[in-house]
C-alpha positions in Angstrom: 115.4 87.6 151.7 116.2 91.2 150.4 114.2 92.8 147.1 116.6 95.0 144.8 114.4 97.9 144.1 115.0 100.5 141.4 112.2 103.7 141.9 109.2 101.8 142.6 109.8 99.0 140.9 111.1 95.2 142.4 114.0 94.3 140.2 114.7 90.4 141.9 115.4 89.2 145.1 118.7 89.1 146.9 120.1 86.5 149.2 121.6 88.4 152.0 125.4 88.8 153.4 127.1 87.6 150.2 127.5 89.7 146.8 124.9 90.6 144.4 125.0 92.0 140.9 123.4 94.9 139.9 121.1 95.4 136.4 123.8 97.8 135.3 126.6 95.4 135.2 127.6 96.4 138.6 128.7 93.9 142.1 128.1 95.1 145.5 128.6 93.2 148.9 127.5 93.1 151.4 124.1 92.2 150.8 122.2 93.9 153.9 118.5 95.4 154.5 119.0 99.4 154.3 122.2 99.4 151.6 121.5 102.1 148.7 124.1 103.7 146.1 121.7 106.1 145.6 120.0 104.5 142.2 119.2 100.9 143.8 118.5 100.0 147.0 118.2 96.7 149.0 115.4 96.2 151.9 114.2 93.5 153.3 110.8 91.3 152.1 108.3 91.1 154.9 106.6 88.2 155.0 102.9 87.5 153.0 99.6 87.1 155.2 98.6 83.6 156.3 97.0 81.8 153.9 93.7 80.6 155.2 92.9 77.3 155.7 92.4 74.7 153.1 93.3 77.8 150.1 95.5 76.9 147.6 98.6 78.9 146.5 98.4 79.8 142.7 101.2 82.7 142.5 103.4 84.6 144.8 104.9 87.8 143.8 107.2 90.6 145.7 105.4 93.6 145.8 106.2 97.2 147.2 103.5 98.3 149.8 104.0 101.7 151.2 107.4 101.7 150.0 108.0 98.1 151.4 108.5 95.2 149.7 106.3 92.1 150.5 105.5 88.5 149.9 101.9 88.5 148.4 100.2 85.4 147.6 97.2 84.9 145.2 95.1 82.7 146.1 92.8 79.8 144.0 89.4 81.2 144.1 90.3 84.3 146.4 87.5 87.2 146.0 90.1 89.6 143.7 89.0 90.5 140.8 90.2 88.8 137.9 90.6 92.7 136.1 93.5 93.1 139.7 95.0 89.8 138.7 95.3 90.6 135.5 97.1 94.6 136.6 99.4 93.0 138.7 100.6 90.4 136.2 101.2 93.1 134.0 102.8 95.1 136.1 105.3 92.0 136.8 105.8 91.8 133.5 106.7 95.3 132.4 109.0 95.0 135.3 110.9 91.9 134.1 110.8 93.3 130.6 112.8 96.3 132.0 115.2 93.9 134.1 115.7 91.6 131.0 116.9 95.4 129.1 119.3 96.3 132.1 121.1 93.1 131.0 121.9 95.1 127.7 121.8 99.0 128.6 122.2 101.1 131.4 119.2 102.4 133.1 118.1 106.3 133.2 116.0 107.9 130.2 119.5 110.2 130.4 121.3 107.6 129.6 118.7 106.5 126.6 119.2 109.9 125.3 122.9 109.8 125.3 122.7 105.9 123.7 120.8 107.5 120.9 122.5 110.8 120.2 126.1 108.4 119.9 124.2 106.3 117.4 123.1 109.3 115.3 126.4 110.7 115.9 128.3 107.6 114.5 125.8 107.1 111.4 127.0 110.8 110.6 130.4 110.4 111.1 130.2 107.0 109.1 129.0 108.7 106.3 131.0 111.7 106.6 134.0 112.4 103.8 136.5 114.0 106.4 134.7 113.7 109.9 136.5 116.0 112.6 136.3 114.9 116.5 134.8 118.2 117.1 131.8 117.9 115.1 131.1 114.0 117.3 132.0 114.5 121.1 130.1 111.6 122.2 132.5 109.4 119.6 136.1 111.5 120.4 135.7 110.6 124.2 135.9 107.0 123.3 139.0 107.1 121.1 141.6 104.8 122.5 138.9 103.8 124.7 136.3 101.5 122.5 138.5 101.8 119.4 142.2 103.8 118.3 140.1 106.0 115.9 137.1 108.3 115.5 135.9 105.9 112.5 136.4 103.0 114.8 134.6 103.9 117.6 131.2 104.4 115.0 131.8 101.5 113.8 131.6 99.6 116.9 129.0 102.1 118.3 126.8 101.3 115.1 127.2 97.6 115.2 126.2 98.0 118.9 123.4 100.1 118.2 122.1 97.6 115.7 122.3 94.4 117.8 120.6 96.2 120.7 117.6 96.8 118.2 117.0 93.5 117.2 117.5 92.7 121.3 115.2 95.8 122.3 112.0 94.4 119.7 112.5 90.8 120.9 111.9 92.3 124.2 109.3 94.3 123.4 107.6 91.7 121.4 107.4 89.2 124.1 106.0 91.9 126.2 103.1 92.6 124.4 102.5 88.8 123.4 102.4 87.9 127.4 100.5 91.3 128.2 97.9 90.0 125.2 98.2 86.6 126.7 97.0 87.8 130.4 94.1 90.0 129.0 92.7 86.9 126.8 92.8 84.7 130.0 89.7 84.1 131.7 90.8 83.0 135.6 93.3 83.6 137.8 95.8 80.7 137.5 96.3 81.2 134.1 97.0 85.2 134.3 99.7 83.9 136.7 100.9 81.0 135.1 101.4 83.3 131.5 103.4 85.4 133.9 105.7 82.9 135.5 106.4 81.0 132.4 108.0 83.6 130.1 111.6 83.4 128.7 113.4 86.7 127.6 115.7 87.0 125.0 
């Protein structure tokens, strides 16, 4: 199996040879160890340690080790800390929480900026007696694009922006509620199993 990987973080794992969506809406084929389009990149998952003899399997996670994803297991009664269970679980789920936004937005904190200046823009133009394309860029590029006016393209943009609020706190409110969730638990298995059995909006 291949990991997706955005930066340093494991976005899902890939099946290789065939074609393979990307967080940003994108498809790319084929899926092989080594392919990048310079934002995401594809490598493969080396395999997790032996599991010793007679230890029981409570969680498996891909992480990136020395820039490598891996296959690490977690192991009933294993000597790590409960306080590293609980990091890692979290980590996994800040990482899904940004996976389940890429469904929604595109990633880059560039692109956030420009998501939220065209908001502000259409509010403005919205409200405006007379608006001119000059005075909204962000909205004129999209005219004939998104919508045949100025006023149409806020419109939509603002009826965008809105749904992806609601989205972006249901998000963010299952987040914290499984972060909360992981710090209250008191062994191992259950840090893992809050983990494993979210459901995203």
């Amino acid at each position: 199996m291949l990991a997706l990987i955005n930066g340093d973080t494991v976005i899902k794992q890939v099946r290789p040879d065939g074609w393979f969506d990307l967080p940003n809406g994108g498809h790319a084929s084929p899926a092989q160890d080594g392919w990048s389009d310079g934002e995401f990149r594809l490598a493969e998952i080396l395999p997790a340690d032996n599991v010793p003899d007679g230890a029981l399997v409570i969680s498996t996670s891909v992480d990136l080790i020395d820039g490598q994803p891996k296959y690490v297991h977690f192991l009933q009664g294993d000597p790590t800390p409960l306080e590293e269970h609980k990091r890692v679980a979290k980590a996994r789920i800040d990482e899904a929480a940004e996976l389940a936004r890429l469904k929604y937005i595109t990633p880059g904190s560039g692109q956030a900026m420009t998501y939220a200046e065209k908001a502000t823009q259409a509010r403005e133009c919205l409200a405006a007696t007379d608006p001119l394309e000059a005075d909204y860029p962000l909205l004129a590029a999209e005219v004939e694009i998104t919508a045949s006016t100025l006023a149409g393209v806020a419109a939509v943009v603002v009826a965008a922006h809105s749904a992806w609020i609601g989205i972006g706190a249901a998000i963010e409110g299952t987040r914290l509620q499984a972060k909360a969730a992981v710090d209250a638990a008191e062994d191992a298995a259950t840090v893992h199993a809050v983990a494993d059995a979210i459901v995203w909006p």
